[in-house]
C-alpha positions in Angstrom: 2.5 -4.4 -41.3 -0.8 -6.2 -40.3 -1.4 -7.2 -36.5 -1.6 -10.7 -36.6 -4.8 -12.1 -34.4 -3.7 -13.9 -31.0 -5.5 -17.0 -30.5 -7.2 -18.6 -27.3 -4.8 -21.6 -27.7 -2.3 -19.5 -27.4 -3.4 -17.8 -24.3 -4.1 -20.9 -22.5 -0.7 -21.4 -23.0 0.6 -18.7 -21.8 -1.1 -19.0 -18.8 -0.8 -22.8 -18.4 3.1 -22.0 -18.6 3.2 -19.9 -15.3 2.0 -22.7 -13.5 5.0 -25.0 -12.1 4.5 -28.1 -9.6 8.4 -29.4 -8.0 9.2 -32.1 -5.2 10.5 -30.3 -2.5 11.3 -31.4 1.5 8.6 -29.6 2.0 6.3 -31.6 -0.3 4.9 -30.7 -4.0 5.7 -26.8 -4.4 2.9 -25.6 -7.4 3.6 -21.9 -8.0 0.1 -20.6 -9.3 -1.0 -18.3 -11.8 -1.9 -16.0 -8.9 -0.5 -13.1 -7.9 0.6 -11.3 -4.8 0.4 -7.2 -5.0 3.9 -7.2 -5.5 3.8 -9.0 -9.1 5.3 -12.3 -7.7 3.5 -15.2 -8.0 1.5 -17.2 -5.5 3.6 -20.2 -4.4 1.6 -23.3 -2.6 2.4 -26.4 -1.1 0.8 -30.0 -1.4 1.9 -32.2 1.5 0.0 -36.1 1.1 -0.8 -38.1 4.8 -2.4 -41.3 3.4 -5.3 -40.4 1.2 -5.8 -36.7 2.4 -4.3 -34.4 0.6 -3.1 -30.9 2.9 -2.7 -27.7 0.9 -0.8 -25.1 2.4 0.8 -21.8 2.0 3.6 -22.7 4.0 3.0 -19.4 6.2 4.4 -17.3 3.2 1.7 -14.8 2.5 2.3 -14.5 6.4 5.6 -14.0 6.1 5.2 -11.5 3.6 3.2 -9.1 6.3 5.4 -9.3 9.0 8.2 -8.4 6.3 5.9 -5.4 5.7 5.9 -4.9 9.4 2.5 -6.2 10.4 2.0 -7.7 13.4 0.0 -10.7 14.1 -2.2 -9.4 17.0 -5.3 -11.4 17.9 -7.4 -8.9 16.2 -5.1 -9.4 12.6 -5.4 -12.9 13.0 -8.8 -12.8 13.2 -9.3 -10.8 9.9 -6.5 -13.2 8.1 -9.0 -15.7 9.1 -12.1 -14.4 7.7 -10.1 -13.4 4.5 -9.1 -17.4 4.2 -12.5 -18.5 5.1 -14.5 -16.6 2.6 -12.3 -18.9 0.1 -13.3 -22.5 2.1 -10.0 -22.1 4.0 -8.2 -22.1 7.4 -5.7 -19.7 8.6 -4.0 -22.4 11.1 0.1 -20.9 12.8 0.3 -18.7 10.6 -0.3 -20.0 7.1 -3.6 -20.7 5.0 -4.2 -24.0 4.7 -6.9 -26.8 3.3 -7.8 -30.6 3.4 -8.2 -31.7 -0.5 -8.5 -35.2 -2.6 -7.3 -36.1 -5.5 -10.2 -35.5 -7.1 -10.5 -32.3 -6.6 -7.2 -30.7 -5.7 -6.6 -28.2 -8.2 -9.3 -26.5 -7.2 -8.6 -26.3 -3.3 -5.0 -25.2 -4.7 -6.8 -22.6 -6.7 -8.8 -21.4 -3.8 -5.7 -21.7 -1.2 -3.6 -19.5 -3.7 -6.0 -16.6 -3.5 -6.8 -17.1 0.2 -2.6 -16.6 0.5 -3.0 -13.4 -2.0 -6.3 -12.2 0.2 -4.4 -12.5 3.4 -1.0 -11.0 2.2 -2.6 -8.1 0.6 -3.7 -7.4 4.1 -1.1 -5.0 4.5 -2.3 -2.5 1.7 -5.6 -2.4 4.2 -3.5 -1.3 6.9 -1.6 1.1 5.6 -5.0 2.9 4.3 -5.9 2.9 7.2 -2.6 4.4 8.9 -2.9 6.8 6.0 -6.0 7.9 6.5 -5.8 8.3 10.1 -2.5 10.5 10.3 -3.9 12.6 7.3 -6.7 13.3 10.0 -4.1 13.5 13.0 -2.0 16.2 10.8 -5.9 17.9 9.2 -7.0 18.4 12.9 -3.4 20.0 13.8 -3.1 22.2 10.9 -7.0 23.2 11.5 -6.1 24.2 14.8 -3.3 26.7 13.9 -4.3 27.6 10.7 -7.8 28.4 11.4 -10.1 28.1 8.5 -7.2 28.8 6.3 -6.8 24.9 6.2 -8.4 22.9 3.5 -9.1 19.3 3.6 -8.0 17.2 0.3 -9.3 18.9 -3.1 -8.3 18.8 -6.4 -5.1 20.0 -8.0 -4.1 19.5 -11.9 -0.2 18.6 -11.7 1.7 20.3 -14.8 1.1 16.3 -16.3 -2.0 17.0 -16.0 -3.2 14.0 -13.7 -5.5 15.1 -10.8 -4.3 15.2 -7.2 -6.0 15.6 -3.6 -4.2 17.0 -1.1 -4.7 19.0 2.1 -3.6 23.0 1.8 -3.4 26.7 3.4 -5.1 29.1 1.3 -3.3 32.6 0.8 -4.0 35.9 2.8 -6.3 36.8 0.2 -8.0 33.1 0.6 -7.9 32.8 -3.6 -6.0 29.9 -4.0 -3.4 27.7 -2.0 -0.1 29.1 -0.4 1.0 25.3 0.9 0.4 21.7 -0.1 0.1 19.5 3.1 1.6 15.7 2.1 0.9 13.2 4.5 3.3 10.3 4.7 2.3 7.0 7.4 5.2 5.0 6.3 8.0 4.4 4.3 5.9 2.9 1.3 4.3 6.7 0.8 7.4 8.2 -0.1 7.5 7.9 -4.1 3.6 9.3 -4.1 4.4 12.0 -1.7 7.6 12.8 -4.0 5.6 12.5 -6.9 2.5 14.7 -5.9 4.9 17.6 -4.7 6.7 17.3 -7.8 4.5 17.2 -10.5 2.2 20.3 -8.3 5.6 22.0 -8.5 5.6 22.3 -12.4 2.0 23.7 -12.1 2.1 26.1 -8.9 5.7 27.1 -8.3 4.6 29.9 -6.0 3.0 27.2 -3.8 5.5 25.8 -0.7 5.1 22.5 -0.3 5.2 20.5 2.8 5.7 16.8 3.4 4.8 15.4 7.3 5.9 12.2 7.7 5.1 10.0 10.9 7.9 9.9 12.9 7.2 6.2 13.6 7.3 5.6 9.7 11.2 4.4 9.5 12.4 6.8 7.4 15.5 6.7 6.4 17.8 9.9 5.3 17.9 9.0 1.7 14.0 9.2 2.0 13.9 12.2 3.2 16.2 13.7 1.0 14.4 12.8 -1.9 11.2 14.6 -0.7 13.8 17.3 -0.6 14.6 17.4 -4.2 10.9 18.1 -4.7 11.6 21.1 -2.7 9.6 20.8 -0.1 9.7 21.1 3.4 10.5 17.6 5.1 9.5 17.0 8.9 8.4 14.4 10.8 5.0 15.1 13.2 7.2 16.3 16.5 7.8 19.2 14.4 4.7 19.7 13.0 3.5 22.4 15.5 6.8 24.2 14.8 6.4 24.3 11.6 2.7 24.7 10.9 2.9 28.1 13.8 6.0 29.3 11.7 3.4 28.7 8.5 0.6 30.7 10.1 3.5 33.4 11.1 4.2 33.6 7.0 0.6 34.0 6.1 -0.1 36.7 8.8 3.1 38.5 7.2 1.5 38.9 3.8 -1.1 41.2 5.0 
């Protein structure tokens, strides 16, 4: 049967639908065809003193960080500031905000929908950045006990064949990898870190895997038995010395 042809109309529909504008006690509530990196979609606020216009976020792209468990420090706040600003906004007690008229409204509710996106997607910075840093933290451990057995992040073809870079030990023989190294800063690392292990598994059963998980992360049991059923080791950094000397001790035994 023959594929009929969308049409522009009907796309501009579509996307004309998404947006939604309600009274609220909190003023007009216009939910935007913007969207956080969740998949839900941007929610503003239009409050009207005299014949200024105020368009806010209502603090909920703020909310949605500390949720995450970011804290507002003075040096957050200052990025969340420069994030709003490079959209002509104001991050003001916690929420994005802008003066409009009515002449030109929609397009400061445009521009305060992606400054609430910009400053709620925050949090994927962060955690790259915690990421990054206790891959390093665990790299420089495992360097230090494994010698120059230790490999930082290369390339491993999973059995789906998708491409994967993680830190490993090399064999005795140094001809190919005796343990993957996964690296989990929080909670939000988990299905990656299970998925990596798993998918490596089908590829290299002979390899051990590990998964290090910061012990600050707030994992919970049911995380950490999941990473289990990859069967891997699961520990959190305390033990990481334990277990990367009893590693070594398992190399040196193949001799």
């Amino acid at each position: 049967m023959a594929t009929r042809e969308i049409t522009a109309a009907e796309i501009e529909k579509a996307i004309r639908d998404l947006t939604v504008a309600e009274k609220t006690n909190l003023g007009i509530e216009v939910t935007v065809p913007v969207a956080y990196g969740d998949g839900t979609l941007v929610t503003v606020i239009v409050e009207q003193s005299g014949p200024i216009l105020n368009v806010h976020d209502a603090g909920f792209s703020a909310m949605k960080l500390s949720g995450a468990g970011v804290s507002l420090s003075p040096n957050v706040y200052r990025r969340l500031a420069e994030f709003s600003q490079r959209y002509h906004c104001d991050f003001k007690d916690g929420r994005v905000t802008s003066p409009a008229k009515m002449d030109d409204v929609a397009q400061i509710v445009a521009l305060v929908a992606n400054a609430a996106r910009a400053v709620a997607d925050f949090v994927y910075e962060i955690r790259r950045q915690a990421e990054s840093d206790f891959r390093l933290i665990v790299f420089d451990k495992l360097r230090e006990i494994a010698g120059d057995r230790a490999h930082e992040a290369d390339e491993f073809r999973g059995k789906s064949g998708r491409l994967y870079r993680i830190p490993f030990v090399l064999n005795a023989a140094k001809t190919g990898p005796q343990n993957f190294v996964s690296t989990i800063a929080n909670r939000a690392a988990v299905p990656i870190s299970y998925a990596t292990l798993s998918d490596l598994k089908g590829a290299y059963p002979s390899v051990e895997r590990d998964a290090v998980y910061d012990d600050e992360a707030g994992l919970r049991d049911e995380d950490r038995a999941f990473l289990r059923s990859a069967d891997a080791e699961v520990f959190g950094w305390m033990e990481a010395d334990i277990r990367f000397r009893a590693l070594v001790h398992n190399v040196e035994k193949l001799h």
